[in-house]
ZAVOKE-821864 format. One line per 3 residues: their letters; for each residue y, z, x of C-alpha. Coordinates in steps of 0.1 Angstrom, whole numbers. Each point is the difference from the previous one (the first is absolute). Layout:
BEGIN
a> Y Z X  ...
// end
This chain:
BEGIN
xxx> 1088 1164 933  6 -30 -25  30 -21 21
xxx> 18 -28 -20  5 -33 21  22 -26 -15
xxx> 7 -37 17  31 -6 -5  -4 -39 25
xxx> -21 -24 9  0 -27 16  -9 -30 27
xxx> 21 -1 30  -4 -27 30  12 -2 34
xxx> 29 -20 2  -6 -43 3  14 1 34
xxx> -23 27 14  -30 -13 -19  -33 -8 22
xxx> 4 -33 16  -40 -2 14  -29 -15 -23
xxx> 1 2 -37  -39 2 -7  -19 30 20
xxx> -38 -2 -5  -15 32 -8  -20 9 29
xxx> -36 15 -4  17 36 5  20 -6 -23
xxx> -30 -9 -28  -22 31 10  35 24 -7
xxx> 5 11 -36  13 -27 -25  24 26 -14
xxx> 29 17 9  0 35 22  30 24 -14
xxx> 14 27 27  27 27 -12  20 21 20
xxx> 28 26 -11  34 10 23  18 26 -6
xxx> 41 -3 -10  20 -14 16  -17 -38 -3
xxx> 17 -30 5  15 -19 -29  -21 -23 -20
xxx> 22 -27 9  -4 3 41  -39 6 -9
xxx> 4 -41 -19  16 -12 30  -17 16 27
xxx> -34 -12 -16  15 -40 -8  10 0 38
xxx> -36 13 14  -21 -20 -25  16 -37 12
xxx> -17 12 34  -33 5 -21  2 -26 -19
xxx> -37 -1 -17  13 27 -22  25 -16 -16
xxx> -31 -33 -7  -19 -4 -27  -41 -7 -1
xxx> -9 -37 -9  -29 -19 -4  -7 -36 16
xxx> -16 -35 -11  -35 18 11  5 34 -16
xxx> 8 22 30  25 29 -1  25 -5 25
xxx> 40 17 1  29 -19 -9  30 11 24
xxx> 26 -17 -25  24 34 1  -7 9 -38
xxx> 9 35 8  -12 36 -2  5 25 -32
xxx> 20 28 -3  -2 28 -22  25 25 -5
xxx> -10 30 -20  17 44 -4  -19 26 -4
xxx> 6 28 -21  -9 27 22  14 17 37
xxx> -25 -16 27  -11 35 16  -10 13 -35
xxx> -19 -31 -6  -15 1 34  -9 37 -9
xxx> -19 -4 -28  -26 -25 -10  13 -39 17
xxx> -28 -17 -11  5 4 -39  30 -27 3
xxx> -11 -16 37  -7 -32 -21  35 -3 -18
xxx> 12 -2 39  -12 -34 10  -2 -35 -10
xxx> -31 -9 -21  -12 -38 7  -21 -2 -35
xxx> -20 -32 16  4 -24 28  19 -31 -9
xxx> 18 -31 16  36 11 -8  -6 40 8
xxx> 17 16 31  -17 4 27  21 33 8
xxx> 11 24 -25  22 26 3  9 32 -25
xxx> 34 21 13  2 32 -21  24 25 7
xxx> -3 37 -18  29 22 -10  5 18 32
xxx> 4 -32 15  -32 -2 15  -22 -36 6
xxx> -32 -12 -6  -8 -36 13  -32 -14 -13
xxx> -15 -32 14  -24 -23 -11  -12 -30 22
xxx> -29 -21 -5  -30 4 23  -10 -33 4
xxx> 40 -6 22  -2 32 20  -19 29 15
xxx> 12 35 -2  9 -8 40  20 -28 -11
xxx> 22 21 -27  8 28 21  12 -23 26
xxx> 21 -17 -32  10 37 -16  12 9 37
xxx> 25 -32 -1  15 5 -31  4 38 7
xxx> 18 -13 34  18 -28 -15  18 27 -30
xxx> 1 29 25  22 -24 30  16 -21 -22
xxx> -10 -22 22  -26 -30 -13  11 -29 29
xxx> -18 31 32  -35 0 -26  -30 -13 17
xxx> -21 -28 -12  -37 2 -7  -26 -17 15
xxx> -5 -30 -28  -26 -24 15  -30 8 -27
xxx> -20 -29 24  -6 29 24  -24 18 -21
xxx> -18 -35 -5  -16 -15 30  -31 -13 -5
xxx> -31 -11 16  -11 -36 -2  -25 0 -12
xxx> 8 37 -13  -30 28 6  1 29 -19
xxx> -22 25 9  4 23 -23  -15 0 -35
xxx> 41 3 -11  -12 -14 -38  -10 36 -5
xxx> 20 24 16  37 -17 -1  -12 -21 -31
xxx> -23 -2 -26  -23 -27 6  -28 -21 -25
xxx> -30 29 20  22 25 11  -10 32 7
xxx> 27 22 -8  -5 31 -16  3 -5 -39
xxx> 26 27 -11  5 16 -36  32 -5 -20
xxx> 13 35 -11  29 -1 -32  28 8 15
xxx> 7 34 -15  -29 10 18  17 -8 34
xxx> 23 32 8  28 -1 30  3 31 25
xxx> 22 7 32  -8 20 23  21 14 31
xxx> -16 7 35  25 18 24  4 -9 33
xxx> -18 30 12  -36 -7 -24  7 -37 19
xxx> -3 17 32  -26 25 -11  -21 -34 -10
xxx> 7 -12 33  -13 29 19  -30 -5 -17
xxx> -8 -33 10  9 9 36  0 -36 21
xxx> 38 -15 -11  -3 -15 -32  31 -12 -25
xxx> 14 15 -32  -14 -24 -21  -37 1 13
xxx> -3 35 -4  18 0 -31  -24 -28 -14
xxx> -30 20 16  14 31 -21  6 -17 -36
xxx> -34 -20 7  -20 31 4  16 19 -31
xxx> 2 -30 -20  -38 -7 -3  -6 39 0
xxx> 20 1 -34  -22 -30 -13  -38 23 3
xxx> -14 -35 11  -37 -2 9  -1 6 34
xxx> -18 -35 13  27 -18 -16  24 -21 25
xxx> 35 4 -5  27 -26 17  33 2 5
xxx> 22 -30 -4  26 4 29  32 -28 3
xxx> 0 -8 33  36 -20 14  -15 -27 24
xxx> 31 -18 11  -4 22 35  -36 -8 -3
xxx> 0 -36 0  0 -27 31  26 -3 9
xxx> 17 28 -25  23 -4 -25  33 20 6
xxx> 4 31 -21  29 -13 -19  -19 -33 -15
xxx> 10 -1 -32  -33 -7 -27  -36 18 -6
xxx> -24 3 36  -20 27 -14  -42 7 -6
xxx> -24 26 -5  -15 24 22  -33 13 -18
xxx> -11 33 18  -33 8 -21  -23 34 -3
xxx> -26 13 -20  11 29 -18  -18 27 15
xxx> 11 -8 36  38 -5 -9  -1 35 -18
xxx> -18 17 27  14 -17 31  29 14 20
xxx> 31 -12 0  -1 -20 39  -28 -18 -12
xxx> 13 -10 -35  28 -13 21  -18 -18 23
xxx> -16 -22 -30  34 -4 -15  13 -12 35
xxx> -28 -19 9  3 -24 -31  34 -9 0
xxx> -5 -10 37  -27 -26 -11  36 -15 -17
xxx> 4 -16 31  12 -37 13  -33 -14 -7
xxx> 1 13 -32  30 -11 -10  -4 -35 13
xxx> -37 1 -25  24 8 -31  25 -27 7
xxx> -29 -29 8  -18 15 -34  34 -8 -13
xxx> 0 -35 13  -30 -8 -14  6 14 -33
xxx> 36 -15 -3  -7 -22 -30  -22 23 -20
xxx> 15 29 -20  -9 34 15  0 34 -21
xxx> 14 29 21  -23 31 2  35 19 -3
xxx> -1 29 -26  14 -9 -33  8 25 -28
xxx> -27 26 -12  -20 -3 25  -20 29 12
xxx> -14 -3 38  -21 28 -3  -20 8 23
xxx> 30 -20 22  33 3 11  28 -21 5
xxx> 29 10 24  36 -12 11  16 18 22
xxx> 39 -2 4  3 22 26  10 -26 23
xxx> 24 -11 -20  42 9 -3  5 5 -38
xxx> 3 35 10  31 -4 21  19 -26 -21
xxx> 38 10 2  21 -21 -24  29 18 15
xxx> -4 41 -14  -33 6 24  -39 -6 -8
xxx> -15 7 -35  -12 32 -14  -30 -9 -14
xxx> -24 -26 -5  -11 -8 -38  -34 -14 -3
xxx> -5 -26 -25  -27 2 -25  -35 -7 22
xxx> -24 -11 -28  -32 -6 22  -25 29 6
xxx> -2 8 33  35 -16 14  19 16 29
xxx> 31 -5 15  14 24 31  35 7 2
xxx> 18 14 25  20 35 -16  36 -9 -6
xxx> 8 37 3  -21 14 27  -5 -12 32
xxx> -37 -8 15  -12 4 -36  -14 -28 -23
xxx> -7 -4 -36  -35 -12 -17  7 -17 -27
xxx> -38 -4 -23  -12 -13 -30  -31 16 -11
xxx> -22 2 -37  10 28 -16  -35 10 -2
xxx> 8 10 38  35 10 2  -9 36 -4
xxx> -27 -1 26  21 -15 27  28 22 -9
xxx> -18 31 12  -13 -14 29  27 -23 17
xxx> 17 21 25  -28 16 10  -10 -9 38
x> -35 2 8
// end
């Protein structure tokens, strides 16, 4: 179904002088925030009619962004070359677009083939470009789609819900002075040693060091890289649960699942390895912790790892147990490793091992899962959203887990697979071994 958007505005707004941020001007970028992606992570939701007016949306998002102020900065660059964020209030974009279509006949028929006319598009990073971007299109029916695009390198996917939650509370009361304020102190991600010890060969796995020993991936064109969604019901949840027997959580046996069918659809020789590449929050991990609502990145990798042939013929409790036995070894020790490699690196330029367009993991995975998360119940005033969009994913092998906007105890997997293995998976993915 061919659907014609049209932007009709755009343009930077900022948070009023007086409420402006009235803390430090220049924020270092932390070594979280260098291993993140150096690009900008879009989300789209869709609500049904009746939505709040465009205007309220404006002003509930002005109010809630001069509490998080690093999204109305700009990046800079010091005398010595490092990145750091500029909090001078230069403001967020706004993009206001209509659809030519009704929102449950869009919804109904094939999203994905306009999904990228529904979000800002950040073409390269620059000095003067917004750290948060913003696209408001409303269909004929009166319907809303809000697509959002922040860059990586400011926040984690923790960080934005917790932001996405305020501005949904700030439009829905009316009500900006009752919003809370984040945590802001990025200093308590960065406590050093001194001397600092890391113990941890981070130049490979966070970063990609002079020797590492990362795995070398392909780079696939991108019309190679296809986009599927798939729905699990609360009850195949519970069925996977069952299975595993000893408690386990939705996203491990979900993960467990997609792993297992995954690598199946990809024929790989079985004494290959295959790794998954699992984002891991750390702020309740750390000593002390950080408190939930700190607002930056505090995220690494989890790496459970298995050759081929035992993953495939393993059952579920024990494809589990690796899964939940790696991200525990993301513990405070850890942690404190990354942030003294940090130290030690700070004047050298580090390349994140992040994935970057085209790239195929094959024979790995990489997985976020938002499950955790609130996008699901944001409530700008007419209840949560009906669906969640997924942006393009051009990186073979990327998953994101969703919770289902319209079922509860379901989830959706959103994949990105070669299309060489599309069909493969397709056949195979709901069944449970």
């Amino acid at each position: 179904m061919a659907v014609s958007v049209e932007i009709t505005r755009k343009a930077v707004l900022r948070p009023s002088p007086e409420s402006a941020w009235g803390g430090a001007k220049k924020v270092p970028i932390t070594v979280f925030d260098r291993a993140s992606t150096d690009g900008y992570i879009p989300t789209v939701f869709a609500w049904s009619s009746p939505a709040p007016t465009n205007g309220t949306l404006k002003d509930g998002l002005l109010a809630t962004v001069a509490r998080f102020p690093h999204l109305a900065g700009r990046f800079a660059v010091d005398n010595n070359g490092r990145k750091f964020l500029h909090l001078n209030n230069a403001g967020v974009l706004v993009i206001e677009a209509t659809a030519r279509a009704d929102l449950a006949t869009a919804l109904a028929h094939d999203a994905s083939a306009h999904i990228a006319e529904l979000y800002p598009k950040a073409e390269k990073v620059r000095t003067s470009e917004p750290i948060f971007q913003v696209q408001l299109t409303r269909y004929t029916c009166g319907g809303l789609v809000i697509g959002m695009a922040s860059h990586h390198q400011v926040a984690d996917g923790q960080s934005m819900s917790g932001f996405s939650a305020s501005w949904a509370t700030a439009v829905r009361t009316k009500n900006s002075a009752a919003l809370p304020s984040p945590f802001l102190d990025r200093g308590a991600t960065d406590n050093p040693r001194s001397p600092p010890l890391p113990a941890f060969d981070h130049g490979s796995i966070e970063f990609k060091g002079e020797h590492s020993s990362s795995r070398s991936y392909r780079v696939l064109p991108l019309d190679r890289i296809k986009n599927l969604a798939l729905h699990f019901p609360g009850e195949f949840v519970a069925e996977l649960k069952a299975r595993v027997g000893a408690p386990c959580s939705t996203f491990q046996c979900l993960l467990a699942h997609a792993w297992k069918k995954v690598t199946a659809a990809r024929d790989l020789a079985p004494d290959d390895f295959t790794q998954v590449r699992v984002a891991v929050n750390c702020r309740g991990r750390a000593k002390p912790p950080v408190p939930m609502d700190f607002f930056g990145n505090m995220v690494l990798w989890a790496l459970p790892r298995m050759r081929v042939q035992d993953l495939l013929s393993s059952s579920y409790p024990t494809v589990v147990g690796v899964i939940r036995d790696a991200v525990a070894r993301v513990n405070d020790e850890y942690i404190q490793s990354f942030v003294d490699f940090g130290e030690a690196k700070r004047d050298m330029k580090l390349a994140s091992t992040a994935a970057t367009p085209g790239m195929a993991f094959c024979p790995d995975l990489e997985v976020d899962s938002w499950l955790g998360f609130g996008f699901h119940n944001l409530d700008f005033g007419g209840g949560p959203p009906c669906a969640f969009l997924s942006p393009d994913l051009p990186i073979d092998g990327v998953m994101i887990l969703v919770p289902s906007c319209a079922a509860k105890g379901g989830a959706h997997l959103f994949v990105a697979l070669d299309h060489e293995h599309v069909q493969a998976f397709k056949q195979i993915c709901y069944s449970i071994e």
